[in-house]
N, CA, C and O atoms as a CHARMM CRD file, in Angstrom:
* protein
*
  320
    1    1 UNK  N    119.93600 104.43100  95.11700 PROA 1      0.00000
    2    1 UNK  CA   119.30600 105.31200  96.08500 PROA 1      0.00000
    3    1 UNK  C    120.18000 105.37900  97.32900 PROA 1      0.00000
    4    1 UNK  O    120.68800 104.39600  97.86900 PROA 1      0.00000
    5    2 UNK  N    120.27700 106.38300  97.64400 PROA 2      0.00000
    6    2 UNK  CA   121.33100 106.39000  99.23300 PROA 2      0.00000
    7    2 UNK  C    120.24400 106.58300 100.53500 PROA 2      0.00000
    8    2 UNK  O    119.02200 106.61000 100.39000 PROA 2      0.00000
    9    3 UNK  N    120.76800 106.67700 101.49200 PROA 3      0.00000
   10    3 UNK  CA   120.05600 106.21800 102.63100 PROA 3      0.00000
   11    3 UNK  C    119.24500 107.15200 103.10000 PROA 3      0.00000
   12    3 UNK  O    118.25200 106.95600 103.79900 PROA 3      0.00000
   13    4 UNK  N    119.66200 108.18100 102.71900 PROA 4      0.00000
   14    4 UNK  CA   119.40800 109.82300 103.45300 PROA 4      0.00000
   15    4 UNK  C    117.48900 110.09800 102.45700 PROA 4      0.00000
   16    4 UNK  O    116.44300 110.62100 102.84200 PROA 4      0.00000
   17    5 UNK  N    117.98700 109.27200 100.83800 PROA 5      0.00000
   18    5 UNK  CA   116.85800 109.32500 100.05600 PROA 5      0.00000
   19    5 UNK  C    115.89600 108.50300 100.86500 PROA 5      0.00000
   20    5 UNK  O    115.00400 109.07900 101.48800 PROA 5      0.00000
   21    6 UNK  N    116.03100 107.04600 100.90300 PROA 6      0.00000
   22    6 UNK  CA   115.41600 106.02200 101.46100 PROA 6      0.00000
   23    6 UNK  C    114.53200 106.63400 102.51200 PROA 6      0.00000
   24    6 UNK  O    113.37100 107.01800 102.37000 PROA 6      0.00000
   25    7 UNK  N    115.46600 106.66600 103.86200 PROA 7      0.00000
   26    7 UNK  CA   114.58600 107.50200 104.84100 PROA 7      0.00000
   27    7 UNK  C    113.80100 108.54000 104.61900 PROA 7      0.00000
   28    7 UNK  O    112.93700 108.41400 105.48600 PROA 7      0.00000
   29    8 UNK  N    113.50800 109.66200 103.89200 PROA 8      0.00000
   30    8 UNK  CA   112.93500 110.64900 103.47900 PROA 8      0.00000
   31    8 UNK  C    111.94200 110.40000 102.74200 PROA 8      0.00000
   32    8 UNK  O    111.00700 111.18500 102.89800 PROA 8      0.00000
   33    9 UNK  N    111.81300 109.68900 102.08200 PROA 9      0.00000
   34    9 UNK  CA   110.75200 108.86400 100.91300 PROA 9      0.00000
   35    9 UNK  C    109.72100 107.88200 102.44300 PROA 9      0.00000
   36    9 UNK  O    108.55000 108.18400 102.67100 PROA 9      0.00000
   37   10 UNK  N    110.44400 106.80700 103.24600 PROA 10     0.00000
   38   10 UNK  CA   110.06200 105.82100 104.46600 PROA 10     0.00000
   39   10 UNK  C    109.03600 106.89700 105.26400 PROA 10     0.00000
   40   10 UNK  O    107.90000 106.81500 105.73300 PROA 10     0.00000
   41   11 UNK  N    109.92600 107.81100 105.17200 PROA 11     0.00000
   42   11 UNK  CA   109.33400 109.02900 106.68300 PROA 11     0.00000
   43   11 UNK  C    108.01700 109.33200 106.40000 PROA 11     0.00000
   44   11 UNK  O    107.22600 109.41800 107.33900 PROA 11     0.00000
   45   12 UNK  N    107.56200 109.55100 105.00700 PROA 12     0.00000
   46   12 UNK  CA   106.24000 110.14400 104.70400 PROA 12     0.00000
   47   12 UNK  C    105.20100 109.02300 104.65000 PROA 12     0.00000
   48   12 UNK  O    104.22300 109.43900 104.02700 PROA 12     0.00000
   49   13 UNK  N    105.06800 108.02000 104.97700 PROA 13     0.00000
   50   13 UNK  CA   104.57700 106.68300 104.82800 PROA 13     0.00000
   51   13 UNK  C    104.49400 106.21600 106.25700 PROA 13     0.00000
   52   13 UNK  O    105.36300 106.18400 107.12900 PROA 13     0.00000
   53   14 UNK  N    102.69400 105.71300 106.28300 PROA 14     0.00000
   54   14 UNK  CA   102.34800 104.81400 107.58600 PROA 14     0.00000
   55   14 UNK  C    103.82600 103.73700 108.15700 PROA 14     0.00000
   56   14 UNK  O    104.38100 103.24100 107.17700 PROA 14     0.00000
   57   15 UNK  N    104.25000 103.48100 109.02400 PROA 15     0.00000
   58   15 UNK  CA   105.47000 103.12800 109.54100 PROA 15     0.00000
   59   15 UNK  C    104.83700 101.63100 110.11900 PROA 15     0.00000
   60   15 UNK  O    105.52500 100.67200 110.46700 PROA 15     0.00000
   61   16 UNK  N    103.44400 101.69800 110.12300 PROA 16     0.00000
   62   16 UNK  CA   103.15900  99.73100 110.15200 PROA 16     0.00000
   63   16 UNK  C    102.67300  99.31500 108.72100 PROA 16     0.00000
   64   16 UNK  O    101.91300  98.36300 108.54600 PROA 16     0.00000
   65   17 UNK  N    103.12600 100.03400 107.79400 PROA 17     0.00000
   66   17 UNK  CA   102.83400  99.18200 106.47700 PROA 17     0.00000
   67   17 UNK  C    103.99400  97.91700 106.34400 PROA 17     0.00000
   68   17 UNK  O    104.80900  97.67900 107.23500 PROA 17     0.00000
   69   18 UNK  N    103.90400  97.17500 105.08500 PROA 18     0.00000
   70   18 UNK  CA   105.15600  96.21600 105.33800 PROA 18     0.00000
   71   18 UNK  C    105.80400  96.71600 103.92200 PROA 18     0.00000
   72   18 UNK  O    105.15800  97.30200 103.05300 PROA 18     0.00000
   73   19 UNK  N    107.09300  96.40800 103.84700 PROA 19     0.00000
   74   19 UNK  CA   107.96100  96.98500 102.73200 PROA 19     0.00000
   75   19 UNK  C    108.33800  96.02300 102.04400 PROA 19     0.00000
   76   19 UNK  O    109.00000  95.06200 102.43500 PROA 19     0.00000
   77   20 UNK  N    107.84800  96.27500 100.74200 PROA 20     0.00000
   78   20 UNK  CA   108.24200  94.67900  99.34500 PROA 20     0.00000
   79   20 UNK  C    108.77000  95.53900  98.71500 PROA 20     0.00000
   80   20 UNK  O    108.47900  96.73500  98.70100 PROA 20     0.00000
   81   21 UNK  N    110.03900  94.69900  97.83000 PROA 21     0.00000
   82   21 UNK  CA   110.46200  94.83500  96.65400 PROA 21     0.00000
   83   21 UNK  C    109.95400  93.99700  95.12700 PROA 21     0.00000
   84   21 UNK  O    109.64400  92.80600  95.13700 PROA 21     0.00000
   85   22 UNK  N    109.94100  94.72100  94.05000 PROA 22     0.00000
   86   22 UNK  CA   109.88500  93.90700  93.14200 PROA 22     0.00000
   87   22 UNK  C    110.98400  94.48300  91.92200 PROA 22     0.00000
   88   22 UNK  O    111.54000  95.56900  91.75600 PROA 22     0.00000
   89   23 UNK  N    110.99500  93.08300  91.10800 PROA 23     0.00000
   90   23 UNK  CA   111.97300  93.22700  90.05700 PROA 23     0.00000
   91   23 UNK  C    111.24700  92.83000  88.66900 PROA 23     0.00000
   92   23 UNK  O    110.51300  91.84400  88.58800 PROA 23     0.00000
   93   24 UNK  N    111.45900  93.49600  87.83300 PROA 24     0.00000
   94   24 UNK  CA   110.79200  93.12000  86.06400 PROA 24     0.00000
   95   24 UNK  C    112.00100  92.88000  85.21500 PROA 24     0.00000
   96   24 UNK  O    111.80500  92.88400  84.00000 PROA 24     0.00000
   97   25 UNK  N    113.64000  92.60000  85.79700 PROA 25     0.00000
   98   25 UNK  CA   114.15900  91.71900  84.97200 PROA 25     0.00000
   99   25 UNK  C    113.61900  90.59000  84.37500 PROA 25     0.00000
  100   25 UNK  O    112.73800  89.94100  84.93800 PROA 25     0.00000
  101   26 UNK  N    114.11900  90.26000  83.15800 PROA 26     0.00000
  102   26 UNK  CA   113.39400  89.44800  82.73200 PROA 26     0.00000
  103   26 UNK  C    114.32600  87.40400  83.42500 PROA 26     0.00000
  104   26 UNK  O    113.97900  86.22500  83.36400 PROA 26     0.00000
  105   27 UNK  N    115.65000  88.25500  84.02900 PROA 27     0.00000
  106   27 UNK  CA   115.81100  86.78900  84.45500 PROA 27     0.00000
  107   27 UNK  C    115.11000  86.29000  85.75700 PROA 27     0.00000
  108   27 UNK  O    115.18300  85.08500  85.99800 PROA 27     0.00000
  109   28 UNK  N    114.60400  86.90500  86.40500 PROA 28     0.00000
  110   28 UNK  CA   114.27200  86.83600  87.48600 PROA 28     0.00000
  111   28 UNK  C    112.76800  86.62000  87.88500 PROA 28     0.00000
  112   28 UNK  O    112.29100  86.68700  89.01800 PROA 28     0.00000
  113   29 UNK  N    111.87100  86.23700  86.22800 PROA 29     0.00000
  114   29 UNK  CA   110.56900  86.27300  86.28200 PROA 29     0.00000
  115   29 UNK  C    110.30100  85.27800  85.96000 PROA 29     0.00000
  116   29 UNK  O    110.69500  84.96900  84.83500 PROA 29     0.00000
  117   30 UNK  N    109.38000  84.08700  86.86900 PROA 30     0.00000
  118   30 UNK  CA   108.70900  83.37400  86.50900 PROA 30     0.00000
  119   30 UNK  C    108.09400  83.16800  85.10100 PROA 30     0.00000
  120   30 UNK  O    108.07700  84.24900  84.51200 PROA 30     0.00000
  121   31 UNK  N    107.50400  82.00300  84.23900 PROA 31     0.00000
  122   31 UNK  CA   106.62300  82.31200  82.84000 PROA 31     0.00000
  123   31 UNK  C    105.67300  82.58700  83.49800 PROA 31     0.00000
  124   31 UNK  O    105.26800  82.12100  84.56300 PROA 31     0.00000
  125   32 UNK  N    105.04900  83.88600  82.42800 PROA 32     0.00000
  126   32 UNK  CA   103.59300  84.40100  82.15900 PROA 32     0.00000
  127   32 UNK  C    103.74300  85.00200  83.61300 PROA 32     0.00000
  128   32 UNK  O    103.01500  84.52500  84.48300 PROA 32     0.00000
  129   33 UNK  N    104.52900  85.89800  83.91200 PROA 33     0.00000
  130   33 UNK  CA   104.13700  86.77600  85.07700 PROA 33     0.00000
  131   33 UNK  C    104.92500  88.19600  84.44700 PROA 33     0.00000
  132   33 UNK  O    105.92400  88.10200  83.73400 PROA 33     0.00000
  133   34 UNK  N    104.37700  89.36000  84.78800 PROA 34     0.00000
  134   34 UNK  CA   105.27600  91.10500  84.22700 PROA 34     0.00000
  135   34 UNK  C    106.08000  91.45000  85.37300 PROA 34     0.00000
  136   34 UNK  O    106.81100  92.43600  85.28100 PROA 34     0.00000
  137   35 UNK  N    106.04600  90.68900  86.58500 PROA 35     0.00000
  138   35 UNK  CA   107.26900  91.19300  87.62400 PROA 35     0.00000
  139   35 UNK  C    107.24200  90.21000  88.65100 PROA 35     0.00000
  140   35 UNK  O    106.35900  89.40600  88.95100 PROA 35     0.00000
  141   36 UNK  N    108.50800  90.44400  89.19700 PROA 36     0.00000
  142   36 UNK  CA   108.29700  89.59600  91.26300 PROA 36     0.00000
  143   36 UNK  C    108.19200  90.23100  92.10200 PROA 36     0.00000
  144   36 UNK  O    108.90600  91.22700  92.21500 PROA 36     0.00000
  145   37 UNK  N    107.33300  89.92800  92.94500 PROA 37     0.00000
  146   37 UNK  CA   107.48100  90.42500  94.01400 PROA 37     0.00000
  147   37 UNK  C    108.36500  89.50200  94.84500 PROA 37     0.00000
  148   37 UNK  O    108.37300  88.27300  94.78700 PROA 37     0.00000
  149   38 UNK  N    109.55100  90.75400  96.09600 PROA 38     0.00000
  150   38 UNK  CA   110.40200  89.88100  97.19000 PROA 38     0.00000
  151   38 UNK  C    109.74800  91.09100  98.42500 PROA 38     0.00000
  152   38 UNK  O    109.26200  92.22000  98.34700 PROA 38     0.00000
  153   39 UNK  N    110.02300  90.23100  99.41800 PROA 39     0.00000
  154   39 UNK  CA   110.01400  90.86300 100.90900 PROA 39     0.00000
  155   39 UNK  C    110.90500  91.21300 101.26400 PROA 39     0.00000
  156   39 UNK  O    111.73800  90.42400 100.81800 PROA 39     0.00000
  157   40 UNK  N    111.63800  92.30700 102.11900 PROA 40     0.00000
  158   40 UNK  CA   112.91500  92.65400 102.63600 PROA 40     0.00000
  159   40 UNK  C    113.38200  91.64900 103.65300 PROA 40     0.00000
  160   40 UNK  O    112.57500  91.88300 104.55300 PROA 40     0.00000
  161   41 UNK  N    114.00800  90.86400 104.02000 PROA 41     0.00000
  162   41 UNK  CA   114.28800  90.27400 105.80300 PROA 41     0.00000
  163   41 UNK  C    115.46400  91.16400 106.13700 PROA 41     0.00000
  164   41 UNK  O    115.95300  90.57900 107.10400 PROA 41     0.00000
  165   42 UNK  N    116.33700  92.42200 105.86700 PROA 42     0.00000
  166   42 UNK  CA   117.07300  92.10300 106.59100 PROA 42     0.00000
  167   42 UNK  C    117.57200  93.66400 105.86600 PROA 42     0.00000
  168   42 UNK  O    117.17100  93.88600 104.72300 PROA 42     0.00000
  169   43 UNK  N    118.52900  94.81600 106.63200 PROA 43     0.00000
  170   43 UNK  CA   118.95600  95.59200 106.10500 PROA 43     0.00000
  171   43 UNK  C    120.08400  95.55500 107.00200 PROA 43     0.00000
  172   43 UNK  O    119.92200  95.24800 108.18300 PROA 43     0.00000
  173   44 UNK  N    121.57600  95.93800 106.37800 PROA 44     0.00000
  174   44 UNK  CA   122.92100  95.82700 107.18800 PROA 44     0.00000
  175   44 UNK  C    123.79800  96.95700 106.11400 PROA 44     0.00000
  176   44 UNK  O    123.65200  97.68500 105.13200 PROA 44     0.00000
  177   45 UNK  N    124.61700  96.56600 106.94400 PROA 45     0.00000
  178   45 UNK  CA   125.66900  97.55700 106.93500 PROA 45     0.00000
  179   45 UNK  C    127.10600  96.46200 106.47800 PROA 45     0.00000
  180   45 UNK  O    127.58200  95.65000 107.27100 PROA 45     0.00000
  181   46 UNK  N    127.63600  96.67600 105.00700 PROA 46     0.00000
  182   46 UNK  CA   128.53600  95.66600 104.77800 PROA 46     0.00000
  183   46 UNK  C    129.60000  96.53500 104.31700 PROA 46     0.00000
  184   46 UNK  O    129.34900  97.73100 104.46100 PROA 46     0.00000
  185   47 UNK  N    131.24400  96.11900 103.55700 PROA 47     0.00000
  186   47 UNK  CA   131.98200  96.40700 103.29700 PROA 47     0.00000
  187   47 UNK  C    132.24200  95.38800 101.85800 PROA 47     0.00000
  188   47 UNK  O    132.40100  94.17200 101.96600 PROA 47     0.00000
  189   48 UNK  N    132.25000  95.94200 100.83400 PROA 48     0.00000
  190   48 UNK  CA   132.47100  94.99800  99.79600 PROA 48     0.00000
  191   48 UNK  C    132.96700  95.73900  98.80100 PROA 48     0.00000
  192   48 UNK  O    133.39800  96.87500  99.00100 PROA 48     0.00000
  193   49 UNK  N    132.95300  95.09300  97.48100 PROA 49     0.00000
  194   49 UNK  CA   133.79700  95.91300  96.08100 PROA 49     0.00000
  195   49 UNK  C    132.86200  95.26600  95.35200 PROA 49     0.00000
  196   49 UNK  O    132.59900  94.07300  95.20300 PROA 49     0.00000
  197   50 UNK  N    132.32900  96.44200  94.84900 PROA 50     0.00000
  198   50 UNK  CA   131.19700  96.42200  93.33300 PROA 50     0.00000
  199   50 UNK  C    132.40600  95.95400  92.45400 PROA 50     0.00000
  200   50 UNK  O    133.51200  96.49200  92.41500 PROA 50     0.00000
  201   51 UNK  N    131.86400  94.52100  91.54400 PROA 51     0.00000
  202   51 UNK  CA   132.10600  94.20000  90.74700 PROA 51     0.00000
  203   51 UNK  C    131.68600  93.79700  89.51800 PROA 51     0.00000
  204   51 UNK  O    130.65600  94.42700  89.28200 PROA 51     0.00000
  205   52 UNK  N    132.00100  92.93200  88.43600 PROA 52     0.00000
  206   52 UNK  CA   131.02200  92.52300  87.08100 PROA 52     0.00000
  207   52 UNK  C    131.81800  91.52400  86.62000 PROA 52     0.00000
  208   52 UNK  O    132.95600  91.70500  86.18800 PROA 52     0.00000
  209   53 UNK  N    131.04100  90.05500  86.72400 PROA 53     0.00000
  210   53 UNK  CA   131.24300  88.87100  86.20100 PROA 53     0.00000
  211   53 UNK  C    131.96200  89.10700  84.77600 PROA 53     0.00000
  212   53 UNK  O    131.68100  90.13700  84.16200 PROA 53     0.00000
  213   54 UNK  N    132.99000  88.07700  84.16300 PROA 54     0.00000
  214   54 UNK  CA   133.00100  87.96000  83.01300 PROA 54     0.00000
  215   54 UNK  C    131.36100  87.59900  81.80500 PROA 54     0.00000
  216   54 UNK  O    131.22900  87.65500  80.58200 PROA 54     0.00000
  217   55 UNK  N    130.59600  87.31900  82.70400 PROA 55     0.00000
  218   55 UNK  CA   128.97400  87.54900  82.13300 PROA 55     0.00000
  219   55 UNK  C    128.17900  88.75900  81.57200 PROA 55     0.00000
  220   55 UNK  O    127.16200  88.87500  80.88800 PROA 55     0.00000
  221   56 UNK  N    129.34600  89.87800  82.32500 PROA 56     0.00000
  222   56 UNK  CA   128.69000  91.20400  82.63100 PROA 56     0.00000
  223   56 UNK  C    127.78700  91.19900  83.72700 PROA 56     0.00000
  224   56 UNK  O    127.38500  92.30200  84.09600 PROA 56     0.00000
  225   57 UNK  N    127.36700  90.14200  84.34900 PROA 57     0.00000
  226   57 UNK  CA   126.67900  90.52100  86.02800 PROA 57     0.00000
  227   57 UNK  C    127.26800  91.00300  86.70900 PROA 57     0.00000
  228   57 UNK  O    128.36500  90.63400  87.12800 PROA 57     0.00000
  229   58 UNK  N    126.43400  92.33300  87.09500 PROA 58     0.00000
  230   58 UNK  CA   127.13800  93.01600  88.50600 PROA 58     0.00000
  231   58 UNK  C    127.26200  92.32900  89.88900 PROA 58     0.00000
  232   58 UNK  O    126.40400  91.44800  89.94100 PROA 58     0.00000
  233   59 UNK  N    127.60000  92.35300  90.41800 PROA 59     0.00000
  234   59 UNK  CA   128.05100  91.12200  91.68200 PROA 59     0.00000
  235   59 UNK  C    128.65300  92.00500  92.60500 PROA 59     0.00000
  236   59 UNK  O    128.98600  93.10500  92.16300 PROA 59     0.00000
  237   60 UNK  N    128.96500  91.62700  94.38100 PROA 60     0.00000
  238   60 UNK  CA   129.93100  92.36800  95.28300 PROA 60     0.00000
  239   60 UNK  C    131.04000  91.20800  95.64000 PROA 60     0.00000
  240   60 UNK  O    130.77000  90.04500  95.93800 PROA 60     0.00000
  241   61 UNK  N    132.21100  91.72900  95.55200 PROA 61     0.00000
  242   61 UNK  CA   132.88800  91.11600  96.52300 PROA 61     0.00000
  243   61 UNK  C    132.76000  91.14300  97.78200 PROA 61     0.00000
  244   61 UNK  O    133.22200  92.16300  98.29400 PROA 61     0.00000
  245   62 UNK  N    132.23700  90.29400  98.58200 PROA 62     0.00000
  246   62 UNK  CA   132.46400  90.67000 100.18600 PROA 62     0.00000
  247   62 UNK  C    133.45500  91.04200 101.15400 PROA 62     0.00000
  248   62 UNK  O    134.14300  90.06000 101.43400 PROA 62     0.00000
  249   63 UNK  N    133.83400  92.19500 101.84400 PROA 63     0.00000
  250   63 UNK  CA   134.96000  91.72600 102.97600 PROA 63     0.00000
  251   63 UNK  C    135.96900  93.18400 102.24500 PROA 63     0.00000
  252   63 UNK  O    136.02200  93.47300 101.05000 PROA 63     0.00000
  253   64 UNK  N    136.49700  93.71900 103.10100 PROA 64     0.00000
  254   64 UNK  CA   137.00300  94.76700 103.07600 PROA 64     0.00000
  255   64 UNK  C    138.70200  94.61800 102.60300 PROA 64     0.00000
  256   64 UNK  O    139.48500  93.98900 103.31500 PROA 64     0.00000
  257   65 UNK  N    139.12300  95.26800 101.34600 PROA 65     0.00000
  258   65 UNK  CA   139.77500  95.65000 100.24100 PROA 65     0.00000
  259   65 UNK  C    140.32200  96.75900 100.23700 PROA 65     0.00000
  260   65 UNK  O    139.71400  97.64200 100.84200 PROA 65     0.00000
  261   66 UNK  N    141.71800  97.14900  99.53200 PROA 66     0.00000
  262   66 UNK  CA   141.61900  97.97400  98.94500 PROA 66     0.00000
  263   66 UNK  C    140.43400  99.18200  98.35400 PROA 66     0.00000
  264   66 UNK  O    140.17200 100.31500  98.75800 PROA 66     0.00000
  265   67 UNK  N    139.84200  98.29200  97.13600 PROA 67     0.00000
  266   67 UNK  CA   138.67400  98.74000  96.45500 PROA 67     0.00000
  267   67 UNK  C    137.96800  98.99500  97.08700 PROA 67     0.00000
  268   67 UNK  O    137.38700 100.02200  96.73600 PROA 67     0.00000
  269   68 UNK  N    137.43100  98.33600  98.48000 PROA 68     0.00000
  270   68 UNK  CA   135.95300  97.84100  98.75600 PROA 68     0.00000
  271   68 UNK  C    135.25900  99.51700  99.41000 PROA 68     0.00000
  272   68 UNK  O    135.87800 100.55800  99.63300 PROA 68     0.00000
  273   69 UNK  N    134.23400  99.30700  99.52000 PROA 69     0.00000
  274   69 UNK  CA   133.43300 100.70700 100.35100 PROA 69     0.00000
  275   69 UNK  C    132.24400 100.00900 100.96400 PROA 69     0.00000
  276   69 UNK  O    131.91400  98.91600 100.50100 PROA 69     0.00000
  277   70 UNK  N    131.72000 100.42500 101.74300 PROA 70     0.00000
  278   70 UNK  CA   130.81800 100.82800 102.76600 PROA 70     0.00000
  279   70 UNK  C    129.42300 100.73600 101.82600 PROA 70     0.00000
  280   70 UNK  O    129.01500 101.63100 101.08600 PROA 70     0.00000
  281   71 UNK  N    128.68200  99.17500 102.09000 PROA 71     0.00000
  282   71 UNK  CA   127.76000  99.63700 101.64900 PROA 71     0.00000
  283   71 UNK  C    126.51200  99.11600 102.37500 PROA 71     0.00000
  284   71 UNK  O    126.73600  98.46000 103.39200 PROA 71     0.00000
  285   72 UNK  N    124.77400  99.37200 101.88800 PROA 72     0.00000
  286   72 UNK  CA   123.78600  98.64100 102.55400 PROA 72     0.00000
  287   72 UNK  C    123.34800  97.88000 101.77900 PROA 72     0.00000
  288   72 UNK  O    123.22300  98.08500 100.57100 PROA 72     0.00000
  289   73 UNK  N    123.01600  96.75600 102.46300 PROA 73     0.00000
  290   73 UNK  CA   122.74500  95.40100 101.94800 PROA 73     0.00000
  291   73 UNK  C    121.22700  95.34300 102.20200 PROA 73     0.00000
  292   73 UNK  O    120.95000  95.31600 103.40100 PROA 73     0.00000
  293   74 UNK  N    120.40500  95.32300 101.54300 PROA 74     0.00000
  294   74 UNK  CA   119.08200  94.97700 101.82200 PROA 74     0.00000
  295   74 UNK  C    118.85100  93.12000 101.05900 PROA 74     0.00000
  296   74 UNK  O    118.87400  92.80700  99.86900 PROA 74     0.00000
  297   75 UNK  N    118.69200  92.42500 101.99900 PROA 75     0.00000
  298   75 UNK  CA   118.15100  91.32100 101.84200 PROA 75     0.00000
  299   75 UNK  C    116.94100  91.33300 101.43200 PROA 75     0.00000
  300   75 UNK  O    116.19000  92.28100 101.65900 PROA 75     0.00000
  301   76 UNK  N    116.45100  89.85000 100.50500 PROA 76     0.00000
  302   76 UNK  CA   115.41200  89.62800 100.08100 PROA 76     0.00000
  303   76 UNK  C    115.07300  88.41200  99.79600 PROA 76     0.00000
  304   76 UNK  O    115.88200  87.52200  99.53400 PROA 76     0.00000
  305   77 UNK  N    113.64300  88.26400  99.83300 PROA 77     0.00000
  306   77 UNK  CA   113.43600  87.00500  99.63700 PROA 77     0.00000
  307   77 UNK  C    111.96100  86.72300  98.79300 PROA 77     0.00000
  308   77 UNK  O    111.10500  87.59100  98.96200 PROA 77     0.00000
  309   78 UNK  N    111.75200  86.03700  98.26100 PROA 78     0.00000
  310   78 UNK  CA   110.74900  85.79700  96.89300 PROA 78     0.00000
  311   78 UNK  C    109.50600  84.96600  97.49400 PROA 78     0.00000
  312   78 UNK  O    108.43300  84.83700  96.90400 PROA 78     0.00000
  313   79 UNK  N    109.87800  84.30100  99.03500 PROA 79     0.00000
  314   79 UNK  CA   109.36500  83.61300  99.51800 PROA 79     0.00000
  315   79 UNK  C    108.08600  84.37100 100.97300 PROA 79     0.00000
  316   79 UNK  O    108.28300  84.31500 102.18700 PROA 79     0.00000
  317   80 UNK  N    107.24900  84.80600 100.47600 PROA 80     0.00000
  318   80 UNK  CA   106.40200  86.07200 101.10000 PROA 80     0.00000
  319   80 UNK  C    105.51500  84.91400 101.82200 PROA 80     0.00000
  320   80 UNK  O    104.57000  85.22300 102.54700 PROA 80     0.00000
């Protein structure tokens, strides 16, 4: 999603609600639960290079590269 989406989707929405994320990977789920919920702490502005583990996990390099671009970092945390 790019930012221009984000805001436009944010804009139509009470502005004192609070904003959660959740994920239904399955690595990332507790047993006997269908998703997580995380809280945002933190949205920035970083410079990194999309990458992919020899695992195949997608991952960033941090810190400005050649490769790297301009991206937003939304922090999270599982701990609500």
């Amino acid at each position: 999603m790019k930012v221009k989406d984000m805001l436009s989707k944010l804009r139509t929405l009470n502005p004192e609600l609070d904003v959660l994320c959740y994920c239904e990977d399955e690595g990332h789920l507790p047993d006997k639960h269908e998703f997580r919920v995380f809280e945002i702490n933190s949205v920035d502005l970083t410079e990194a290079e999309k990458t992919r583990g020899e695992d195949g996990v997608a991952s960033l390099r941090l810190g400005k590269t050649e490769s790297s671009s301009s991206h937003v970092l939304i922090e999270i945390t599982s701990d609500l």
